[in-house]
LUMZA-291286 format. One record per residue: x, z, y of N, C-alpha, C in turn; residue in three letters. Coordinates in steps of 0.02 Angstrom, whole numbers, plus 50000, padded with zeros to 5 digits. Each point is the difference from the previous one (the first is absolute). Example, Ala and Ser with C-alpha at 12.3 -4.5 7.8 and 13.67 -1.06 7.14 Angstrom:
! LUMZA-291286
506605039049716499555000050059500455000050060ALA499824996450053500425000350059499615003750055SER
***
This chain:
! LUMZA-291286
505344933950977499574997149949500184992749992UNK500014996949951500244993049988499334995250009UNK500274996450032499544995950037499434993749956UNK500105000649948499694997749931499255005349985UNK499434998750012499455005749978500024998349938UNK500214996349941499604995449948500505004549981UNK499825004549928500305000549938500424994849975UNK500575000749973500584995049971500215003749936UNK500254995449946500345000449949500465006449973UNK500385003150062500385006049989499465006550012UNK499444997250035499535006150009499795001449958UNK499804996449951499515000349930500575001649952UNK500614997550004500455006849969500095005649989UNK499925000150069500215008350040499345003749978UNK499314997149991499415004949977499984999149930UNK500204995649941500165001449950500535005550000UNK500454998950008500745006349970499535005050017UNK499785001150067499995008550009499475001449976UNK499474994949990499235002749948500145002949943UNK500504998149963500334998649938500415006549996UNK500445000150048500275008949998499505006250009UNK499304998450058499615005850018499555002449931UNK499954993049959499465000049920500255004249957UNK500634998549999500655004549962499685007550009UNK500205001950058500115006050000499114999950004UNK499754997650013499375002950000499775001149913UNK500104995749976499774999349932500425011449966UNK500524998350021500515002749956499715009150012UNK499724999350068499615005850020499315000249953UNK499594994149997499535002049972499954999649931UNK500574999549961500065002849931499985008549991UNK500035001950072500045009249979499195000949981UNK499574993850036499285001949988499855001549930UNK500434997849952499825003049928500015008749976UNK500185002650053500055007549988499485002050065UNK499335002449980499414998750051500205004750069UNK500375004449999500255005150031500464996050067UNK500364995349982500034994850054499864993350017UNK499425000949998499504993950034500115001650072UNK499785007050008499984997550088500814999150019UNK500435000749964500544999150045500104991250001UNK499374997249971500074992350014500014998850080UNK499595005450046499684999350059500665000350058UNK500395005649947500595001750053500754996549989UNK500175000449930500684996049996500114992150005UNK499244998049994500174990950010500184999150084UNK499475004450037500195000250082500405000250006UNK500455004349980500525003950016500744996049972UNK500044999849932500424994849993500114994650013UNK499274997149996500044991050036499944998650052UNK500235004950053500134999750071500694998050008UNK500404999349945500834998150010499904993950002UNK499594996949938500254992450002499514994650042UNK499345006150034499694996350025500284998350078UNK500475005550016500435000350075500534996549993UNK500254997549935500484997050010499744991449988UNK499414999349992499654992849987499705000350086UNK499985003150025500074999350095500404997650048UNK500615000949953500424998350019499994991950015UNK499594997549961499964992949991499604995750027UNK499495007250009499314996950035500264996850097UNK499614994549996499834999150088499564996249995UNK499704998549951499324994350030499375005549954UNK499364997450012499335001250013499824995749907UNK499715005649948499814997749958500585004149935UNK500755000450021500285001849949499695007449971UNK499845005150040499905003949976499315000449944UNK499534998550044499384997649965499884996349920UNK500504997550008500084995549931500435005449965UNK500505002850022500295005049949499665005849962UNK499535002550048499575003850004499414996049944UNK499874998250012499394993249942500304998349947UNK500924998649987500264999649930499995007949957UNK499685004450058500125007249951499325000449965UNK499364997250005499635000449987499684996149951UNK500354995149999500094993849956500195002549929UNK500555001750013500525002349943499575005949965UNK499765004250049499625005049972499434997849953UNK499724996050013499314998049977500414994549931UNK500424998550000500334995049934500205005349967UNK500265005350001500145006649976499695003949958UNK499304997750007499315005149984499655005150039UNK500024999450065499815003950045499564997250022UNK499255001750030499544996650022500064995150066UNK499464998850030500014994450055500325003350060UNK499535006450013499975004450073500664999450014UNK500745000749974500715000150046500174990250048UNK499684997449958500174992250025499585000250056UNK499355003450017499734999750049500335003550059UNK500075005749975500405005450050500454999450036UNK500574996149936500584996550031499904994250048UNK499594998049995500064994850046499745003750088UNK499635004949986499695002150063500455004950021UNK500505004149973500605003750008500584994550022UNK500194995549963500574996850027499864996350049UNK499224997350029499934999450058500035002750054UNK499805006350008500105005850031500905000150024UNK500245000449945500735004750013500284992650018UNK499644992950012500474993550036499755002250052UNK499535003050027499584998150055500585006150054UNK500175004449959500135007550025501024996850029UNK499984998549932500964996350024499914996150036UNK499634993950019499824994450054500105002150064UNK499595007350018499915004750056500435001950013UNK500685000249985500735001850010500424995949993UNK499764993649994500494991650006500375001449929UNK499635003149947500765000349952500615001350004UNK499955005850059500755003150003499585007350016UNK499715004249985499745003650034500125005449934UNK500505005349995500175003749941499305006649986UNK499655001650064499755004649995499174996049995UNK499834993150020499684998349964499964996549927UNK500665000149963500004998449938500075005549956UNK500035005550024499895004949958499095002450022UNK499664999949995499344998250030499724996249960UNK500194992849993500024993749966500005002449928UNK500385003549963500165002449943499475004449977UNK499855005450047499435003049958499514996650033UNK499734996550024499244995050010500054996649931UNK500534995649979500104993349946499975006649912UNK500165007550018499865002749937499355002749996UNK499684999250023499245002349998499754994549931UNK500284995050012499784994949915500025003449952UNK500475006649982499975003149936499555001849974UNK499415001750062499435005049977499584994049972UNK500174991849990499534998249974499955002149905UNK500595003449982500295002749937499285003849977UNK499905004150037499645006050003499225000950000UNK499804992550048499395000550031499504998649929UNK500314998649945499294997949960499575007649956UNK500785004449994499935006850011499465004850034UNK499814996450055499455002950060499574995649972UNK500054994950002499494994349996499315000349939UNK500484997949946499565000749945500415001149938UNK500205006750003500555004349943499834998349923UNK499254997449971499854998249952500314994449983UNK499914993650031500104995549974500974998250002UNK500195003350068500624999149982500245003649930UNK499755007649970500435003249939499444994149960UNK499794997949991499514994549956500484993849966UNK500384998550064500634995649986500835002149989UNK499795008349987500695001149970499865007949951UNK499574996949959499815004349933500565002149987UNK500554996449987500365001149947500665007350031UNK499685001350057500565003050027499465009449979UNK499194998649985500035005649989499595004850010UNK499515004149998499335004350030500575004550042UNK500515005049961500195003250040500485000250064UNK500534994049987500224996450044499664998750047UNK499374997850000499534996750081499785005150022UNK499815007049963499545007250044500785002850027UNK500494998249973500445004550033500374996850057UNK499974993650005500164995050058499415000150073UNK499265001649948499635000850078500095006150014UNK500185004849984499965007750006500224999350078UNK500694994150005500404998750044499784998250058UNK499424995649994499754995250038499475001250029UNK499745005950007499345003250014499554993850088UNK499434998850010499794997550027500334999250075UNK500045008850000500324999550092500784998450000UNK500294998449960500824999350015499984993250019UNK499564995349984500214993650035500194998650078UNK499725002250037500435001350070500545003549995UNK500145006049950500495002150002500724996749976UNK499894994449954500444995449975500164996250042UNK499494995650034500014996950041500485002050052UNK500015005450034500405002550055500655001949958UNK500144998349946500595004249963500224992150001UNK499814994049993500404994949976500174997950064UNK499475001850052500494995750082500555006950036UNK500045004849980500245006750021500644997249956UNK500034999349935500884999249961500104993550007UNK499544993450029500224995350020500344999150062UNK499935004450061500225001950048500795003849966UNK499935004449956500555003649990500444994049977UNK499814999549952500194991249961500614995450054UNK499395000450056500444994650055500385002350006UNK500185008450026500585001750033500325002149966UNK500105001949950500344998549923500394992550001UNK499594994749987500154994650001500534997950064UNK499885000950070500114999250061500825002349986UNK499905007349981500735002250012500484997149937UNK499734998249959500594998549944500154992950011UNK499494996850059500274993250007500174997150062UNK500225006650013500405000850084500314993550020UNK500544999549960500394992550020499704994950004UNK499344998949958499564993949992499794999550045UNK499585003350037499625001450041500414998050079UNK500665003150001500324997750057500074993650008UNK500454999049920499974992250007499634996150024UNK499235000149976499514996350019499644999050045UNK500435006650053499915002650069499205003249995UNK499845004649980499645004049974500005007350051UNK499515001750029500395006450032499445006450012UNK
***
């Protein structure tokens, strides 16, 4: 671990680029949400895909805070996006979590950064939660998408699947990691990762 605790200049790099690649693909996934039929695969392919670039933004990690803040730029972005508050909260209590979880393995710990990955994707479900919450006022703020569009999107969403999502976004965030893990084999050595 480098003997510096204080965040520096290349760190706040290193959580821009890879925020910036994980938004990407996150965004690019949740354009399928326009066909209501895959909404829930919001729960599974953002885990699942953004476990590459989130294992390869580990690579980078060794101090206390990077993750957290990466994790908090997803929620950010979300909420500038048009997405409500609940993911900026989430994120921040998820990417705390998944620093707290890599910390516990000095930042070299491969089988706790895949761990790390699905704890830090549990933020997705803040996508979701207004869905459970109060389903009126969210279709209230997106008339334009539709009466039948929103009965056929909750059809999806029925009350009890929220644990079930929930366990689906840290289950393909786990997959995610080791997905991620293996395609960034060399990184990972490099960075003495094991």
């Amino acid at each position: 671990m480098e003997s510096s605790k204080n965040l520096k200049g290349k760190d706040f790099v290193n959580i821009g680029i890879f925020a910036t690649i994980y938004f990407v693909v996150m965004f690019a996934v949740a354009c399928l949400g326009f066909i209501p039929v895959f909404m829930p695969l919001l729960y599974v392919l953002v885990p699942l895909l953004g476990g590459i670039p989130y294992m390869l933004f580990l690579t980078k990690v060794r101090k206390f805070w990077m993750i957290t803040i990466f994790s908090f730029l997803m929620g950010i972005l979300s909420f500038v996006t048009g997405m409500n508050v609940i993911p900026i909260f989430l994120s921040f209590v998820t990417g705390l979590v998944a620093d707290l979880i890599c910390k516990s393995g000095g930042y070299r710990s491969r089988g706790r950064s895949i761990l790390s990955c699905g704890a830090f994707s549990v933020w997705i479900m803040g996508y979701c939660a207004p869905l459970y919450l109060n389903p009126e006022q969210y279709w209230s703020n997106r008339s334009s998408y539709g009466a039948e569009y929103a009965e056929t999107v909750m059809t999806f969403f029925p009350p009890w699947s929220f644990p079930v999502f929930l366990l689906c976004c840290f289950a393909f965030g786990c997959l995610g990691g080791l997905l991620g893990a293996a395609l960034c084999r060399k990184h990972f050595a490099k960075a003495g990762i094991s």
